[in-house]
C-alpha positions as CSV (number, residue, x, y, z in Angstrom):
1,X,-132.6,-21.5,-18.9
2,X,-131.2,-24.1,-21.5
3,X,-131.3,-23.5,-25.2
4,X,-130.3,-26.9,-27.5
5,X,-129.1,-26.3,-30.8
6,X,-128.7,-29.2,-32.9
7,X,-126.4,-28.6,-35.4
8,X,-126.9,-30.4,-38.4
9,X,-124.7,-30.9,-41.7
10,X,-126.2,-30.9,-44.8
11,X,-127.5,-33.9,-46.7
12,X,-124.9,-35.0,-49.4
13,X,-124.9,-33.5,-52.4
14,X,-124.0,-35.9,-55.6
15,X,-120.3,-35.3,-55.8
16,X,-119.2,-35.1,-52.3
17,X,-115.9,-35.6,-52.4
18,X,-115.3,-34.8,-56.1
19,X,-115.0,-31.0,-55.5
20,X,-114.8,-28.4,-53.4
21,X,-118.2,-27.2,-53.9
22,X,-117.7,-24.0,-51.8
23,X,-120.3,-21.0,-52.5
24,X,-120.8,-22.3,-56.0
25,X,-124.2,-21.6,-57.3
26,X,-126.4,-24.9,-58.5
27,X,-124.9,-27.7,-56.2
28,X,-127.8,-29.1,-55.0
29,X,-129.2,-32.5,-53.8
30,X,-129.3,-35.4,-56.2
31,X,-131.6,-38.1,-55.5
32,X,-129.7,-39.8,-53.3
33,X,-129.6,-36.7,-50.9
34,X,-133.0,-35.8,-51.2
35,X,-133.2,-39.4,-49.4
36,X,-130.7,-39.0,-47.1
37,X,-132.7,-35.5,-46.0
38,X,-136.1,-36.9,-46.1
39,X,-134.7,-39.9,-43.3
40,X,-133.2,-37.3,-41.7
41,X,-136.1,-35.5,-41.2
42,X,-138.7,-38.3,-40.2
43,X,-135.8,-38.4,-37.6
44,X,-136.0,-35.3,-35.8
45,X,-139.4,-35.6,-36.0
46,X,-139.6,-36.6,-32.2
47,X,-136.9,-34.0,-31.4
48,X,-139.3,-31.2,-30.3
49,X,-137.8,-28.3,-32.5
50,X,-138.9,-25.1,-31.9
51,X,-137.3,-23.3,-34.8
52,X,-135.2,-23.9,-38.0
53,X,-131.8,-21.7,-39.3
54,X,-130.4,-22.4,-42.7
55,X,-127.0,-21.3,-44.5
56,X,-128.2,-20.0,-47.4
57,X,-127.0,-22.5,-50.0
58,X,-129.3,-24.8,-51.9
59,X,-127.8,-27.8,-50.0
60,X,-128.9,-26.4,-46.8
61,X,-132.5,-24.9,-47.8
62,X,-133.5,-28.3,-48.9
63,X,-131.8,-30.2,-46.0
64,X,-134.0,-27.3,-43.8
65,X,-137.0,-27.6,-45.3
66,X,-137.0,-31.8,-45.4
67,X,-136.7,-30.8,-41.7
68,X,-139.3,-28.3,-41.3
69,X,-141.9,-30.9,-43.6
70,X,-141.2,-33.6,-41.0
71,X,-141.9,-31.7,-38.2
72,X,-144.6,-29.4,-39.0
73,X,-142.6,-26.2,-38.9
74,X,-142.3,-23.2,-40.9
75,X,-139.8,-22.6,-43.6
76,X,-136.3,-22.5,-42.4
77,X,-134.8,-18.5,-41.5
78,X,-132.2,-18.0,-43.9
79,X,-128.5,-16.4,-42.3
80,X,-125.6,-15.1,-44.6
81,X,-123.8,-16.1,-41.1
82,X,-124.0,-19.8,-41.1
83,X,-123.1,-19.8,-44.7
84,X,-120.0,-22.5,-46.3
85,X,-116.5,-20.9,-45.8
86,X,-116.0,-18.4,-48.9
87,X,-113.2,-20.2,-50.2
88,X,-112.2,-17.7,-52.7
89,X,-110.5,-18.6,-56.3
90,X,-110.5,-22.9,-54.9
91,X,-114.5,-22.5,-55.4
92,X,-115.3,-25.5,-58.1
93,X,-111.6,-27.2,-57.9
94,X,-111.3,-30.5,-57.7
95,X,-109.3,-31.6,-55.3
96,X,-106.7,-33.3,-57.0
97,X,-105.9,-30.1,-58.6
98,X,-105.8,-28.3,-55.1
99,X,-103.6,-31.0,-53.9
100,X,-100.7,-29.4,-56.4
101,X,-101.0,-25.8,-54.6
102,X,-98.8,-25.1,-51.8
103,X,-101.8,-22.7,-50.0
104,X,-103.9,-25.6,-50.0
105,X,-101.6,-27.6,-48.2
106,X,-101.0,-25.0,-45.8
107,X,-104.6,-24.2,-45.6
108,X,-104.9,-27.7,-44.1
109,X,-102.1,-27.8,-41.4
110,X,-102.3,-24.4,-40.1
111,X,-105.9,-23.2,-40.8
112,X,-105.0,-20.5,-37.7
113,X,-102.7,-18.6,-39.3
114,X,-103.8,-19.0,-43.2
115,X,-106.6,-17.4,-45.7
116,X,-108.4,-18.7,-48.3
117,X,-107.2,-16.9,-51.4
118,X,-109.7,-13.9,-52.0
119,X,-111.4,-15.5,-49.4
120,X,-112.1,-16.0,-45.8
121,X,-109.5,-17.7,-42.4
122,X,-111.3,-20.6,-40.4
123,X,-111.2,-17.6,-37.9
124,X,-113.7,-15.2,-39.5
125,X,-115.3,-18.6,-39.9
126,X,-116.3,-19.0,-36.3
127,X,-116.5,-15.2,-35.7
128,X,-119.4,-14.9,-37.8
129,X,-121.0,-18.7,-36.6
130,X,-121.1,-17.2,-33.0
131,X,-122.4,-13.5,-33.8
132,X,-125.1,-15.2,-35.2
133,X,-125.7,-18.3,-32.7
134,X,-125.0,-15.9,-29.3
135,X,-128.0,-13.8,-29.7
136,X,-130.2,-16.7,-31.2
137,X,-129.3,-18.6,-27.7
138,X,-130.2,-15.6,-25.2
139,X,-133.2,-14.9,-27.2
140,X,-134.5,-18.8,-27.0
141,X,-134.2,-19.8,-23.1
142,X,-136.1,-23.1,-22.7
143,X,-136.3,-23.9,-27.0
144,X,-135.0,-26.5,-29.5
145,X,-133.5,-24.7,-32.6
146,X,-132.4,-26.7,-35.7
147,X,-129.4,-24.9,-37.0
148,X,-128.6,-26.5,-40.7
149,X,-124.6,-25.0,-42.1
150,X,-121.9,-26.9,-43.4
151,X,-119.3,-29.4,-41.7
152,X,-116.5,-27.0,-41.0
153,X,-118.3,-24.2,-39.7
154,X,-120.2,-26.6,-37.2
155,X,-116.4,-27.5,-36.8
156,X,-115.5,-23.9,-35.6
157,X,-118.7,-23.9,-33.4
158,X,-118.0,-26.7,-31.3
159,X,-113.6,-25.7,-31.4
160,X,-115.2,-23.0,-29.6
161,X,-117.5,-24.9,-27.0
162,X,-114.7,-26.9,-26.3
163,X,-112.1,-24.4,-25.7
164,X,-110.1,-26.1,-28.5
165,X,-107.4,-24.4,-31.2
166,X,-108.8,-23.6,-34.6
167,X,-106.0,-26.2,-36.1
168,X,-107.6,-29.5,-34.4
169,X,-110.4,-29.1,-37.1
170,X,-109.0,-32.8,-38.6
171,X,-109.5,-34.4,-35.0
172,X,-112.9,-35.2,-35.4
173,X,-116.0,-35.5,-38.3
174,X,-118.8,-33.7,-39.5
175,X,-120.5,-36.1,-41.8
176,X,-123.4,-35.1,-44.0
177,X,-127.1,-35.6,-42.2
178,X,-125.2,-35.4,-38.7
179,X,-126.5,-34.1,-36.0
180,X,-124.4,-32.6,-33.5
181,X,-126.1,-31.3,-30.3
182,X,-124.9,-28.4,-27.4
183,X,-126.8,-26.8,-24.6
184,X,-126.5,-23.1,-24.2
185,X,-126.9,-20.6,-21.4
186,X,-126.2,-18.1,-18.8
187,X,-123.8,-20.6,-17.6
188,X,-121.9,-21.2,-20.7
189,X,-122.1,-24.1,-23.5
190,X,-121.3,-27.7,-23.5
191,X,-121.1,-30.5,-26.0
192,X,-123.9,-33.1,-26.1
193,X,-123.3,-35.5,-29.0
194,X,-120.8,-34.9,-31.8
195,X,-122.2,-36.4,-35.2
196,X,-124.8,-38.4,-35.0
197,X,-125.4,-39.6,-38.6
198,X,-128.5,-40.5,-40.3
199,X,-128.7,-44.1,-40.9
């Protein structure tokens, strides 16, 4: 049988954009997330989810739990796997002062063959996404699981799905409060919709 996961970016926190929030402690959603989260949840509302999974940072929880409030369920099950790439020492940089550093260049044109300093490769990245997300799909024939993580590990999830090289991350987006749907089983997985974003 069929499992769905929809994979679903957080909301936005208040500087998207500004900062390379990372696994910094205390970046939460400002009001205008908390919005974003809370639309996004009356949303999938008619979705029929069975189940939610959370990263475990703050912009996650909430998005999860705006989820779980819509829909009736219970809190969000917290996984260390679907947690934000550890970028190492770039945690809290801005990112005009990562533009000056050659590694972060490099980090960004050949993610397959390049570590974050003291920190994790787009490769461990998706290793730990699908040892997490392969037993949750045999163990769920026939549910609806909301799986809430960040926009490039949802990135190395569907690279997978689609047979695609860890370096066409830039081809396509992950915006906050998308959505982004596969179907999983015996038979393999495939791609349903690629972000769907809030309105």
């Amino acid at each position: 049988m069929t499992v769905t996961v929809l994979m679903v970016r957080h909301a936005a926190h208040d500087n998207v954009g500004g900062f390379l929030a990372g696994r910094m402690e205390g970046v939460s959603l400002g009001p205008a997330g908390r919005s974003q989260a809370a639309r996004l949840g009356e949303r999938m509302r008619g979705a029929a989810i069975d189940a939610i999974h959370s990263s475990p940072r703050e912009r996650c929880r909430e998005t999860a739990e705006a989820i779980a409030s819509a829909c009736g369920l219970p809190p969000p099950r917290i996984a260390e796997e679907l947690d934000e790439i550890d970028f190492g020492r770039w945690s809290g940089s801005t990112f005009a002062e990562l533009d000056a550093d050659p590694l972060w260049r490099r980090w960004n044109t050949v993610r397959s063959c390049c570590r974050t300093p003291g920190g994790e490769s787009m490769l461990d990245v998706q290793q730990r996404a699908l040892r997490y997300l392969e037993p949750l799909v045999a163990g769920n024939a026939g549910r609806r699981l909301a799986v809430v993580s960040h926009a490039d590990v949802i990135k190395a999830i569907v690279m997978h799905v689609l047979g695609l090289a860890i370096d066409a991350w830039p081809r396509f987006d992950v915006s906050p409060a998308s959505v982004t749907t596969i179907a999983a089983g015996e038979w393999g997985a495939k791609l349903l919709n690629l972000n769907d974003v809030v309105s």
